[in-house]
C-alpha positions in Angstrom: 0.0 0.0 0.0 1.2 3.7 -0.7 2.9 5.2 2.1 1.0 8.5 3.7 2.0 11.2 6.2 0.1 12.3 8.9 0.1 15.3 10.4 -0.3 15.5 14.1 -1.4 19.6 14.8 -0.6 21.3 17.9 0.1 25.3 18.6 2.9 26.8 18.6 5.0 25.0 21.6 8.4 25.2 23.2 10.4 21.9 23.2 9.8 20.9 26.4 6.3 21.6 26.4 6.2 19.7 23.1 7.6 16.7 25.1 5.4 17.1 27.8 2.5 16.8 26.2 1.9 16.3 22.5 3.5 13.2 22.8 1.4 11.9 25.6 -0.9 10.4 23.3 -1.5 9.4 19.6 -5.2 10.6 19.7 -4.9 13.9 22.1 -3.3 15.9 19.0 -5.7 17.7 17.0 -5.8 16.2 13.3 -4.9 18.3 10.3 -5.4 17.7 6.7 -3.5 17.9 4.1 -3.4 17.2 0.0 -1.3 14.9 -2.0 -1.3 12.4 -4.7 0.4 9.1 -4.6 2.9 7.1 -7.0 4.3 4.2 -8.4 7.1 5.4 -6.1 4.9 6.0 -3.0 5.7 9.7 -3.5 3.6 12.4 -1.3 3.8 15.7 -1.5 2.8 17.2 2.1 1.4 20.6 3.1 1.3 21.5 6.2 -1.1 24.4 6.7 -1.7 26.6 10.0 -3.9 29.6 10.5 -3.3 33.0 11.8 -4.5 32.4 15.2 -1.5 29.6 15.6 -4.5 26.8 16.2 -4.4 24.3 13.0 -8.0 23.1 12.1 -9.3 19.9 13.4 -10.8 17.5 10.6 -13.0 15.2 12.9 -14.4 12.6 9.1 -12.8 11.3 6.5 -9.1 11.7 7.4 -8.9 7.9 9.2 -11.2 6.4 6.2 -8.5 3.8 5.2 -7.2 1.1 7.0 -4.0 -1.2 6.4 -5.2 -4.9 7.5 -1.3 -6.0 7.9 -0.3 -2.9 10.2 -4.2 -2.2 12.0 -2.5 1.6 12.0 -4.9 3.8 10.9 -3.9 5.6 8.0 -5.0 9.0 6.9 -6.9 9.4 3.6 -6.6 12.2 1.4 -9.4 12.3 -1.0 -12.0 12.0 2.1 -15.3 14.7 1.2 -14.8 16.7 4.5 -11.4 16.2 4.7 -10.8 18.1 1.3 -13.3 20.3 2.6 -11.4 21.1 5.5 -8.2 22.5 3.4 -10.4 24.4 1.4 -11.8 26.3 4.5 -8.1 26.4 5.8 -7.0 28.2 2.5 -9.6 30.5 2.8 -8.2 31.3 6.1 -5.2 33.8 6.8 -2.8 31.3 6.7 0.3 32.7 7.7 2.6 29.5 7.1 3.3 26.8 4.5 5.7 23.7 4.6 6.8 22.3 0.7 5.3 19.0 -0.3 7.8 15.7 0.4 8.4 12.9 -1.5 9.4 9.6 0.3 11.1 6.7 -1.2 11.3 3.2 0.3 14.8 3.7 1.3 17.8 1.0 3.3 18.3 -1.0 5.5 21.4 -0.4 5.8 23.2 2.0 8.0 20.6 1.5 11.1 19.8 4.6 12.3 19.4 8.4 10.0 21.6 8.8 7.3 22.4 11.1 4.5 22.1 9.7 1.1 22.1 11.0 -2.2 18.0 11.1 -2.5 17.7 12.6 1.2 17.3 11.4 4.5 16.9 7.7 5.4 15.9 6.1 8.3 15.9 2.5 9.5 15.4 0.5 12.6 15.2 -3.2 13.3 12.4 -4.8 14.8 11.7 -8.5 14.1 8.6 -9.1 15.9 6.3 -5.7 14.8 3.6 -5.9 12.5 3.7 -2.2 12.3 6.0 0.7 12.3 5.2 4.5 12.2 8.0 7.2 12.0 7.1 10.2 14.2 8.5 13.5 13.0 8.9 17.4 15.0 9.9 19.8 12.5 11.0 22.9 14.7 11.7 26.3 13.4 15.1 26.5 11.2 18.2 27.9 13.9 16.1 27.7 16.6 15.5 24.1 18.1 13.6 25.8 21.4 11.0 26.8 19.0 8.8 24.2 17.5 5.7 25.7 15.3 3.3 22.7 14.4 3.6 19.4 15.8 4.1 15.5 15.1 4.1 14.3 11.2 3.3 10.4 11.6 4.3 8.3 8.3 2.9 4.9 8.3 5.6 2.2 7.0 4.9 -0.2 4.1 5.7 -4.0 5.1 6.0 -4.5 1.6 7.8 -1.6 0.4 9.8 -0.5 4.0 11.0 -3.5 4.8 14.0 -5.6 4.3 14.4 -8.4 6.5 13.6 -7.6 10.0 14.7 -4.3 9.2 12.1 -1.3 8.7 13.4 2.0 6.6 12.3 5.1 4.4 14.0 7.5 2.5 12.3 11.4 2.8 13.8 13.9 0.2 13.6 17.5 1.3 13.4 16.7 4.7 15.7 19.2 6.8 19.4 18.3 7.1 19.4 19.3 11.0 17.0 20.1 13.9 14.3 17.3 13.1 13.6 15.2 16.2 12.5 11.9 15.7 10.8 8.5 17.3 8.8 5.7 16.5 5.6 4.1 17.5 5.9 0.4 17.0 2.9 -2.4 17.0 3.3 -5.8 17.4 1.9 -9.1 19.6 0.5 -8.5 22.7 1.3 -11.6 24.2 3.6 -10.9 27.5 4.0 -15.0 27.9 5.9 -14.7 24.8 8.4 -11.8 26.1 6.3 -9.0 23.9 5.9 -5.7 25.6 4.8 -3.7 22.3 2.1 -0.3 22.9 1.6 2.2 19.5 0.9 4.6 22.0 4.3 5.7 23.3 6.9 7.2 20.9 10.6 5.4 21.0 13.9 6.5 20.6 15.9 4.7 18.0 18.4 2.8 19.8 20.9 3.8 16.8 20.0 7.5 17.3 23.6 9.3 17.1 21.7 12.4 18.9 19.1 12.6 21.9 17.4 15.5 22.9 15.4 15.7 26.0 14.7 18.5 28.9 17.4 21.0 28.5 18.7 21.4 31.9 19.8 18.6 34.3 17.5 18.2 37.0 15.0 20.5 35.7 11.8 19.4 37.7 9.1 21.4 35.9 10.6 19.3 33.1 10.5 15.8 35.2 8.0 13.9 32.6 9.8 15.2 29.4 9.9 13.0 27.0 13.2 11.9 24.7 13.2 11.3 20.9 16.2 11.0 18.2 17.5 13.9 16.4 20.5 14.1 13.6 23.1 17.1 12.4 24.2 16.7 8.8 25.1 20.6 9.1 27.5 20.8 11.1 31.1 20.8 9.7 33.3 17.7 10.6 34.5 18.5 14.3 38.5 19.7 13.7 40.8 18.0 15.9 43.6 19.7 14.7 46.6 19.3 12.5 48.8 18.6 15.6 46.4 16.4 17.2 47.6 12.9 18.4 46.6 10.0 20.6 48.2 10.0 23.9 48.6 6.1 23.6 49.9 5.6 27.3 50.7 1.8 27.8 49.0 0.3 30.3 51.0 -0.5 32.7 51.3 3.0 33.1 48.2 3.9 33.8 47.1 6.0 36.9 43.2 5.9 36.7 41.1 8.6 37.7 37.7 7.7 38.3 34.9 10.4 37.8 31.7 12.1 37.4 31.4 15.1 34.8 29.0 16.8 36.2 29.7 16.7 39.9 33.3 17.7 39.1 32.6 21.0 38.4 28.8 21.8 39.4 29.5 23.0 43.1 29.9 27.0 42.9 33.3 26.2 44.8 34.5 25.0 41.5 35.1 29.6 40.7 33.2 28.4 37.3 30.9 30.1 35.1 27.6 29.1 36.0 26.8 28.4 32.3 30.1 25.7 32.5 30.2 24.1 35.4 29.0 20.6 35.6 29.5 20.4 31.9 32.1 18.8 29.5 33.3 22.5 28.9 33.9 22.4 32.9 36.3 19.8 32.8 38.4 21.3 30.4 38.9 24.2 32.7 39.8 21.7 35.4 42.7 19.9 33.8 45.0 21.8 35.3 44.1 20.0 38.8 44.1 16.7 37.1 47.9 17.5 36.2 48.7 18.7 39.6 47.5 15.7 41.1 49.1 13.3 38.6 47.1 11.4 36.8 47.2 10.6 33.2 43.5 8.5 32.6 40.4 9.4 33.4 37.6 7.0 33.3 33.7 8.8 33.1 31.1 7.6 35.1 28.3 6.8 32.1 27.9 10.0 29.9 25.6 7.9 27.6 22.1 9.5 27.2 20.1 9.4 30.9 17.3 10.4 32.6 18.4 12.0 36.1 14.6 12.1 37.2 13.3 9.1 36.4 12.2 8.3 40.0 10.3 10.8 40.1 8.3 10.4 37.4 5.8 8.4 39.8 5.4 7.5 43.3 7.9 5.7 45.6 10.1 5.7 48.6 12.8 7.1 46.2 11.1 10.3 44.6 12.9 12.4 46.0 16.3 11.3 44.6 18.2 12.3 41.4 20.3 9.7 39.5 23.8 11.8 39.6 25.7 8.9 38.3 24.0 7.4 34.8 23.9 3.9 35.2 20.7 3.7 33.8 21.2 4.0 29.9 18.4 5.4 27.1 20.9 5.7 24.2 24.1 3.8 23.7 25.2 6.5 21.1 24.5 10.0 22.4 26.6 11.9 24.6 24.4 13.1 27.8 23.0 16.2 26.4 22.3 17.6 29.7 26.5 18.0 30.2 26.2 20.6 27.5 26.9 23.9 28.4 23.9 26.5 29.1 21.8 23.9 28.0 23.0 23.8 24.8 21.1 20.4 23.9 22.6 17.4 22.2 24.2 18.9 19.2 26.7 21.4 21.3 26.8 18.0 23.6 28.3 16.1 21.3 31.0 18.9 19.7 31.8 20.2 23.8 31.9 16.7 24.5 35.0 16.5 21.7 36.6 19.9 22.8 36.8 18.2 26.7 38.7 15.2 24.7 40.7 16.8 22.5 41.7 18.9 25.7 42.4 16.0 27.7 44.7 14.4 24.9 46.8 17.7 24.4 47.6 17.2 28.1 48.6 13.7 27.9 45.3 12.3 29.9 43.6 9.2 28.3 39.5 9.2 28.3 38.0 6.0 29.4 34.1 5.7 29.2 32.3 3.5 32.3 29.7 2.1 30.0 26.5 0.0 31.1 25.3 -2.5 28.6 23.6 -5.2 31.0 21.1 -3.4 31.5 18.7 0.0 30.3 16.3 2.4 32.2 13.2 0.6 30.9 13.1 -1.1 34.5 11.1 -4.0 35.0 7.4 -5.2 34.0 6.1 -3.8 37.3 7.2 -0.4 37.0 8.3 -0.6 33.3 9.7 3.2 31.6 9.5 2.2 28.2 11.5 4.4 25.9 13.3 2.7 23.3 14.0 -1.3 23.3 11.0 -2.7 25.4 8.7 -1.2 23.1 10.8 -1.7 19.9 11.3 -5.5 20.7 11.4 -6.8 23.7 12.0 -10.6 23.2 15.3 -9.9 21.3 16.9 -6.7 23.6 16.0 -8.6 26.9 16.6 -11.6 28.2 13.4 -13.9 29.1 12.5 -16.8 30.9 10.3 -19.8 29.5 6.9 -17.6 30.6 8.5 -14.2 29.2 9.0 -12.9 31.9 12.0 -10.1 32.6 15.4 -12.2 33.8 17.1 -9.8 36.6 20.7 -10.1 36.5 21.7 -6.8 37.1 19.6 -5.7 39.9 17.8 -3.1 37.7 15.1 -4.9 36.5 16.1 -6.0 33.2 19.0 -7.5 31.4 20.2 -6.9 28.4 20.3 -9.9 25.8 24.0 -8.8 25.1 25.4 -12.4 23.4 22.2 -12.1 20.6 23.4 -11.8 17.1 21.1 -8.3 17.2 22.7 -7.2 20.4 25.6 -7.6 19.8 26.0 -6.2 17.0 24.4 -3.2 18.6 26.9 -3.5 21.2 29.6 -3.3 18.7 28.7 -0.5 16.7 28.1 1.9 20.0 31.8 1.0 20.9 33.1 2.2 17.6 31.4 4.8 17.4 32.7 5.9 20.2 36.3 5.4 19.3 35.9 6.7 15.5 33.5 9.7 16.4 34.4 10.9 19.8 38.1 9.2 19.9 37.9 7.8 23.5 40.7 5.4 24.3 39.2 2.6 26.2 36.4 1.4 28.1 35.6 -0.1 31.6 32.1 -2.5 31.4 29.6 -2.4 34.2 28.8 -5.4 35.9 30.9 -6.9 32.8 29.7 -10.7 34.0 26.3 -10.2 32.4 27.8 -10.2 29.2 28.8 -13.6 30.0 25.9 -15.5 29.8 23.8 -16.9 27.1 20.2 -15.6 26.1 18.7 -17.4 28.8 21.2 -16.1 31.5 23.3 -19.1 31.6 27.1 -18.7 32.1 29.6 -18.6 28.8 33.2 -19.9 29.5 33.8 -17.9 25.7 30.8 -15.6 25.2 30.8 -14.5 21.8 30.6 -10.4 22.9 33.2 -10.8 25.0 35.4 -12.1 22.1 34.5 -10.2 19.6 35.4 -6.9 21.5 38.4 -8.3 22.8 39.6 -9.8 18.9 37.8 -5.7 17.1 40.2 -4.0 15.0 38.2 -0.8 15.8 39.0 -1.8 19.3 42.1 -2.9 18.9 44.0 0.1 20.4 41.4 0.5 23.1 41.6 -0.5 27.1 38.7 -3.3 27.5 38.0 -3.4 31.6 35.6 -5.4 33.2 33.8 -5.1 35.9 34.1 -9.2 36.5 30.8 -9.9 38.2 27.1 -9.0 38.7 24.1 -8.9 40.9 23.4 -13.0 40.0 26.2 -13.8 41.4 28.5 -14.8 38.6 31.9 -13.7 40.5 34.7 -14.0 38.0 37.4 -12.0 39.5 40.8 -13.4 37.9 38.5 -16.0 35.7 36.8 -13.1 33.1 36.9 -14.7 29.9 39.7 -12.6 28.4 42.0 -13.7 25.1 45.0 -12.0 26.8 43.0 -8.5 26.3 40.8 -7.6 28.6 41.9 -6.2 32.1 39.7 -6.8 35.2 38.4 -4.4 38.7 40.0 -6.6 40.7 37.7 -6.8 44.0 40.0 -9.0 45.5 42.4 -6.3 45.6 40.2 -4.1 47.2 39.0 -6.2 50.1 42.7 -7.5 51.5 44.3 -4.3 51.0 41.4 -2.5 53.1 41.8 -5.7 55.7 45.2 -5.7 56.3 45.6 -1.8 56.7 43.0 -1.7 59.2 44.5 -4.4 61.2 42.7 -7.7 60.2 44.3 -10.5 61.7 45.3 -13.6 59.1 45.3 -11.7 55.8 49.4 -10.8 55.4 50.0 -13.4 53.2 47.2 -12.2 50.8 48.6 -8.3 51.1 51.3 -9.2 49.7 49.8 -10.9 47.2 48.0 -8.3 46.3 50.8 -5.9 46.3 52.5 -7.8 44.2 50.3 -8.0 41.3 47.8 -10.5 42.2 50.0 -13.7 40.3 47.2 -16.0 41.6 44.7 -14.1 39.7 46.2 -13.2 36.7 49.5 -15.3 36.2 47.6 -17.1 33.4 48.5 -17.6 29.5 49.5 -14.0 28.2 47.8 -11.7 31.0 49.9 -9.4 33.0 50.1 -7.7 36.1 48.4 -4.6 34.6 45.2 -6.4 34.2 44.4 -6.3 37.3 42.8 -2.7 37.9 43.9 -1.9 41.2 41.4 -0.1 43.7 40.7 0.5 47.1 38.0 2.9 46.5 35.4 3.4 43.5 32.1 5.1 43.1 29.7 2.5 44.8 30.5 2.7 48.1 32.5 4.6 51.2 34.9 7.3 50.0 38.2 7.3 51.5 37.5 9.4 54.0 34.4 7.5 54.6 36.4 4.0 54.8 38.2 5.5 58.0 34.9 7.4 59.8 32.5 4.9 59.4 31.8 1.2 60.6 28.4 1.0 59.4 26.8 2.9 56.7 24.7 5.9 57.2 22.2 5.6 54.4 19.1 6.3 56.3 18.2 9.6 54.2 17.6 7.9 50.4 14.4 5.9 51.0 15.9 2.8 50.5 15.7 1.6 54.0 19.4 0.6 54.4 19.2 -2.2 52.1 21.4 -0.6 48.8 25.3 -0.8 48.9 27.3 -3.7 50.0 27.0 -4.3 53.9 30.6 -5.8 53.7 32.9 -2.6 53.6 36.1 -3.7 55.8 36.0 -0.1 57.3 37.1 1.4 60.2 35.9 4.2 62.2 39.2 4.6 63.9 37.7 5.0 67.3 34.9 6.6 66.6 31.5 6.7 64.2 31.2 9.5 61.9 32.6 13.1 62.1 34.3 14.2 65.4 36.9 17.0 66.5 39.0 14.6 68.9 42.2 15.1 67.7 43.8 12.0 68.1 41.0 9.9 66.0 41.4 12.7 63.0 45.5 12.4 63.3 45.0 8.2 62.6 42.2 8.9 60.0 44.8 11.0 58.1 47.3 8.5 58.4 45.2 5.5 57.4 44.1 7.3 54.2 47.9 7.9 53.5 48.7 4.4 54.0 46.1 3.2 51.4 47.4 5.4 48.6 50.4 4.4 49.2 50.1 0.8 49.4 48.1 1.7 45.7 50.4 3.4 44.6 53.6 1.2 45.3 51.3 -1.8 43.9 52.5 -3.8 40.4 49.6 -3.2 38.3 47.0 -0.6 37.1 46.1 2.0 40.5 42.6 3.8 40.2 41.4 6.0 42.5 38.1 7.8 43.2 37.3 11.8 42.5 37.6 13.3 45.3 40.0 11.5 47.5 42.8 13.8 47.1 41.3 15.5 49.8 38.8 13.3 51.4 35.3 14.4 50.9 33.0 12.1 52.2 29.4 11.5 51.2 28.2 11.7 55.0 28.4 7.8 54.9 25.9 7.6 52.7 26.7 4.4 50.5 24.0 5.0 47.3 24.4 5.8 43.6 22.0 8.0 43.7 21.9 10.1 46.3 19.0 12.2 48.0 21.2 15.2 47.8 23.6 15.4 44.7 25.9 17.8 47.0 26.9 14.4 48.6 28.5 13.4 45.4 29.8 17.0 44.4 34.0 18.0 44.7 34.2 20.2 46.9 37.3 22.8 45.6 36.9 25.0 48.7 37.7 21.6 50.6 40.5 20.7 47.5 42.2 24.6 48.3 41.9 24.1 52.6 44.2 21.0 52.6 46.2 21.5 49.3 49.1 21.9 52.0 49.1 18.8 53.1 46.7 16.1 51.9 46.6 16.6 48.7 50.2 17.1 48.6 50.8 13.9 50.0 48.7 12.6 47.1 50.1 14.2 44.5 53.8 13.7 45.5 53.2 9.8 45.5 51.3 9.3 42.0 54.2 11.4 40.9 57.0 9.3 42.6 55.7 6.2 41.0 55.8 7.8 37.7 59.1 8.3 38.1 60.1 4.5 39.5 59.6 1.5 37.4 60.3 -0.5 39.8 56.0 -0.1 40.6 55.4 -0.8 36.9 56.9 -4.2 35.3 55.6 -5.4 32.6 55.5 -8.8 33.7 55.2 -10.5 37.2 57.8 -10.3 39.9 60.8 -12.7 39.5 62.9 -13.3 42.5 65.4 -11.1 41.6 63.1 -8.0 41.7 61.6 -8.5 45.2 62.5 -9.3 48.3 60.3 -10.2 51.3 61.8 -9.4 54.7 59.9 -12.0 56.3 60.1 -15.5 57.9 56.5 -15.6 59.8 54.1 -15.9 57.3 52.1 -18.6 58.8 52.0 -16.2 62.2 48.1 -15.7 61.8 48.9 -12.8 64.5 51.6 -11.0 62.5 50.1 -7.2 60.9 53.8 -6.1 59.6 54.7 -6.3 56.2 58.3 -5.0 54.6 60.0 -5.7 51.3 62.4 -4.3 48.9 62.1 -4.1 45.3 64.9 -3.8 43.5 66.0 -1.6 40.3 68.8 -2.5 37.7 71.0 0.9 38.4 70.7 -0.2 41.9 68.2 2.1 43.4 66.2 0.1 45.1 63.2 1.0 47.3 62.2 -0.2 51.1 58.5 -0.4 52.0 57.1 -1.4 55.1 53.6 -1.3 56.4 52.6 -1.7 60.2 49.1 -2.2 61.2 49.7 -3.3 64.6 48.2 -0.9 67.0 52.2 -0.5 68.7 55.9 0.4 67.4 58.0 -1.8 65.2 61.5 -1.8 65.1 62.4 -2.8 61.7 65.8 -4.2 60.7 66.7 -2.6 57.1 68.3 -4.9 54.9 72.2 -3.5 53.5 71.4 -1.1 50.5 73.2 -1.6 47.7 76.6 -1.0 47.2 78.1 2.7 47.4 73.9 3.8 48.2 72.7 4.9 51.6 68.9 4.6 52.8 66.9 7.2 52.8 63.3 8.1 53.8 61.3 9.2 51.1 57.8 8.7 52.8 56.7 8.2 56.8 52.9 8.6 57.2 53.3 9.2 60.8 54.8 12.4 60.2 53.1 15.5 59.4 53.2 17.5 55.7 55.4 18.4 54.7 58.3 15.8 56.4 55.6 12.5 55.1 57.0 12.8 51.8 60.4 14.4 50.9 61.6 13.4 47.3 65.3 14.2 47.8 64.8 11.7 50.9 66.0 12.2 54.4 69.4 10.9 55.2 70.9 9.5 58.3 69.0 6.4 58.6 70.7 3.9 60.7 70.3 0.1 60.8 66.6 0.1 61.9 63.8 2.1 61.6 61.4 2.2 64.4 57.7 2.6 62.7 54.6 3.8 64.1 51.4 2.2 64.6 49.1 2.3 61.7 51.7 3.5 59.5 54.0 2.8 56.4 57.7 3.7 55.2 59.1 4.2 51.7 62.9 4.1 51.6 65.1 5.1 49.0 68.6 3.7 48.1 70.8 7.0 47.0 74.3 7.7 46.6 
């Protein structure tokens, strides 16, 4: 059957009232007519007609005359008596706008997504169970995407002429090049035993959209049900990177991670910003100069994939109140977070600031790693679903199912994504790409990476097809691939991640004996050491190194450092969530006392202890990360939530940064530095017995909370660490430093800034070194 457009009326409407309400249901927008005839080609000429008073006149006969017995969509008829009457009474009118007449040709398949061709712009989703497909069109006002005169143009797809495969498409000539926003409404079985979850009434967002637009401002609560579609820019000149531009390619054993959020970065007014920059990509860029003070040379974003921040509060429950400051809860896998734009900008400057922050980074020799989340999407789960894109678009293939259809939970959001389908996949692929070829990002670290393990009915892999096809990509190739080697079904695959020698791993392991043994566990030397000293039992396997392990004792989802040495218990009575979120296993310590306190003494060991992690990080053979923020340890008031019930939990705090630059931060900054500048923290392969020596005879002594070794460097300057976590003195026996070198003390967390790290060292060290409870030593050997 010839394809026909249909024009969905409204006034004259901002975009977010546009998204608020016109797209709240297919019926609710006021019909207009319009004229055309049809072709071999399933040409149509469209006019769009409006009169003066910015109303558009409602034809209530003889537009919906027709219908398609294949799709059930009702589909608008042109010739219709009253309907033709209608225009005639419209032209009659003071009509004060016109839009030119399309034609529309059947179009690809191929790309998915929009895309240019020579006879205009062609669109094309996959959908394997729908029996019909609509494209929705928003046509706003040329340089001015706020303004949007009209409202939705629906165009009823073909089976027989728009579709190829499982693939649905159309070509439109003379359709706008930029601006046009963009969605579908897809039909299909209604059977929910079978896994189908479609409804024509909501409008989706193509999951290959390159562009999402959505409220303008982040956390815009008059703007809280806004709705998203698709848009595209084929205006735009290419993005210039420069003629001097170049990959930082930092190997990886290199690496010193930082891991962050963009927007909380910069948003606090501390930040001495432009209120139209921070918490934006541009808002970065003008914090580099920290990231270089401090050391670092990777940063890895929390998700900056398309979000919605207010989606609990688009109904009822115990966690309205909250706003999702983190991402993990994906709409688009393609579309920088438009809301990171500057002064609103939308998705278009999102994308191009989103470059400038990268191209910034590079030139400063920082590498850009994305946290990306494809186990699961924001569509939730069938009791509370938030359809936007995939559920509605096909559910059975995007999600995985059980025999009844019913919504497999692996990732403790609801759904899980179907990631080792051929479809999927695929899908999976061509986001990552994209981000490498488009944005030029430099690696990426997978959330709850385990779920991508398992088979369409959420059965472990031992060589899941997505995990080998990213790790064996030639896009990829140059890329860091790190998992996140579990998930919330309890597939725990730390040091066992499927890998082909590629893929690097969070190594949780890590993370729970180093925290252990520095606060004074008894029984867990043997495994600090281990740890230490690049984790051999994990990843002493085939071709992996010591730099896959991804060293960490803090990340995102959980205490901050500061928070790891105030707190026992968590504190997360404030987010509606009863308690229950965030791991109850933390291997803190409160240092004497729970939660903030003035005692002088308890703040003096809390200072120490956070000294003596990033250390023991930073002195560690493999890949360090550590957490936003730390460098001066903010805390989040204990409370342990990604989301947060006040986003100032999450914030970095610069006034906090600029009050103890003097000494915490120093301390911080010297160290990353210092192992910059020693190999000896960096091999590329695990330690052979020539490079380390363990001062110890009493590893069996389940009582024993002192640890000291030397590693040694080829020139001879070799480096002395020790790490007491007895609650008393040690006098430590050095070992004879090289020949012609003398010891000397490059770091003492006992002692107070400036004197706990001195890079030229301090001389006059003697025979033993008598160390301080809860403390650690870095020795030198100079001439």
């Amino acid at each position: 059957m010839p394809l026909q457009p249909l024009l969905c009326g409204s006034k004259v409407a901002s975009q977010s009232t546009l998204f608020a309400s016109v797209f709240s249901a297919r019926n609710n927008a006021g019909r207009c007519s319009f004229t055309g005839n049809s072709s071999v080609r399933g040409v149509r000429p469209v006019r769009f007609m409006k009169q003066a008073s910015g109303s558009i006149t409602n034809d209530e006969h003889g537009v919906f005359s027709e219908t398609m017995d294949r799709s059930k969509h009702r589909t608008p008829n042109a010739y219709g008596g009253r309907a033709q009457e209608g225009v005639l009474e419209e032209e009659s009118s003071k009509v004060i706008e016109s839009r030119p007449s399309w034609k529309t040709l059947p179009g690809q398949a191929f790309p998915l997504g929009v895309s240019e061709v020579d006879s205009g712009i062609n669109f094309s989703i996959f959908s394997r169970h729908a029996t019909a497909v609509t494209l929705c069109l928003v046509l706003p006002e040329r340089g001015s995407i706020g303004i949007l005169n009209g409202g939705m143009i629906e165009m009823v797809l073909d089976p027989d002429l728009n579709k190829t495969g499982d693939i649905w498409h159309i070509c439109i000539e003379d359709l706008p090049r930029s601006n046009v926003l963009y969605g579908y409404r897809i039909d299909g079985p209604q059977d929910w035993g079978k896994g189908h979850r479609f409804d024509s009434n909501i409008v989706l967002v193509d999951p290959y959209a390159k562009l999402v637009d959505g409220r303008r401002y982040f956390g815009d609560i008059s703007m809280k049900l806004s709705k998203f579609l698709g848009t595209y820019d084929f205006d735009s000149l290419p993005f210039d990177w420069g003629e001097n531009y170049k990959l930082p390619n930092i190997s990886e054993k290199d690496l010193v991670i930082y891991e962050m959020n963009v927007r909380a970065f910069t948003i606090d007014e501390s930040s001495g910003l432009d209120s139209k920059i921070r918490g934006s990509y541009l808002g970065v860029i003008e914090k580099i100069p920290h990231l270089l003070e401090l050391g670092i040379n990777a940063v890895e974003l929390l998700p900056v994939f398309e979000f919605d921040e207010l989606e609990f509060q688009r109904r009822q429950n115990p966690r309205d109140h909250m706003i999702n400051t983190w991402g993990y809860s994906t709409i688009n896998f393609f579309s920088p977070m438009s809301r990171y734009a500057s002064a609103g900008g939308g998705s278009v400057n999102a994308s191009r600031e989103f470059k400038e922050m990268v191209k910034a980074l590079h030139s400063s020799g920082i590498e850009v790693i994305l946290d990306v989340v494809y186990n699961h999407t924001n569509e939730a789960d069938d009791a509370n679903p938030y359809t936007t894109s995939f559920r509605g678009i096909d559910n059975k293939v995007y999600y995985m199912l059980d025999n009844n259809g019913q919504l497999l939970n692996f990732s403790g959001c609801g759904n899980t994504l179907n990631c080792n389908h051929a479809v999927v996949m695929e899908l999976i692929l061509d986001s990552l790409r994209h981000w490498v070829t488009e944005y030029h990002v430099d690696g990426f670290r997978f959330d709850l990476a385990s779920v991508l393990c398992r088979g369409i009915d959420g059965s472990p892999l031992n060589a899941p097809p997505i995990i080998r096809a990213i790790a064996r990509d030639a896009v990829l190739s140059r890329c860091k691939i790190i998992a996140e080697p579990w998930d919330c079904g309890g597939l725990y695959l730390v040091g066992s991640f499927p890998n082909w020698d590629r893929w690097a791993e969070w190594n949780g392991k890590y993370r729970d004996d180093v925290r252990k043994f520095i606060k004074g566990d008894y029984g867990v030397k043997g495994s600090f050491a281990t740890r230490i000293a690049g984790s051999s039992d994990l990843y002493r396997v085939n071709k992996r190194k010591p730099y896959h392990s991804i060293n960490f004792v803090i990340a995102h989802d959980g205490f901050t450092l500061r928070d790891l040495v105030s707190y026992n218990l968590k504190h997360n009575e404030a987010n509606g969530e009863g308690g229950n979120d965030g791991s109850n296993d933390n291997f803190s310590w409160n240092c004497g006392f729970e939660g903030e306190t003035d005692d002088a003494s308890v703040r003096a060991l809390r200072s120490r202890q956070m000294k003596n992690f990033h250390l023991a990080l930073m002195i560690s053979q493999g890949t360090p990360m550590m957490l936003m923020g730390d460098e001066y340890g903010h805390t989040r008031n204990g409370n342990n939530n990604s989301y947060g019930h006040d986003t100032a939990i999450n914030n970095f705090l610069w006034d906090q940064l600029d009050a103890r630059k003097s000494d915490h931060f120093r301390f911080f900054s010297k160290v990353i530095k210092y192992r910059h500048a020693h190999e000896v923290f960096s091999h590329e392969s695990f330690l052979s017995k020539n490079e380390i020596t363990w001062h110890e005879d009493n590893w069996d002594n389940h009582d024993s909370r002192f640890l000291a070794f030397t590693l040694h460097e080829r020139s001879g300057a070799d480096v002395y660490l020790a790490f007491n976590a007895h609650d008393y003195f040690i006098k430590a026996l050095l070992p004879t430093p090289p020949e012609k070198r003398k010891w000397f003390r490059v770091v003492d967390t006992n002692l107070k800034s400036p004197d706990d790290f001195v890079l030229d060292g301090v001389h006059s060290i003697g025979n033993t070194y008598n160390i301080a409870p809860y403390s650690s030593i870095l020795l030198e050997a100079k001439f």
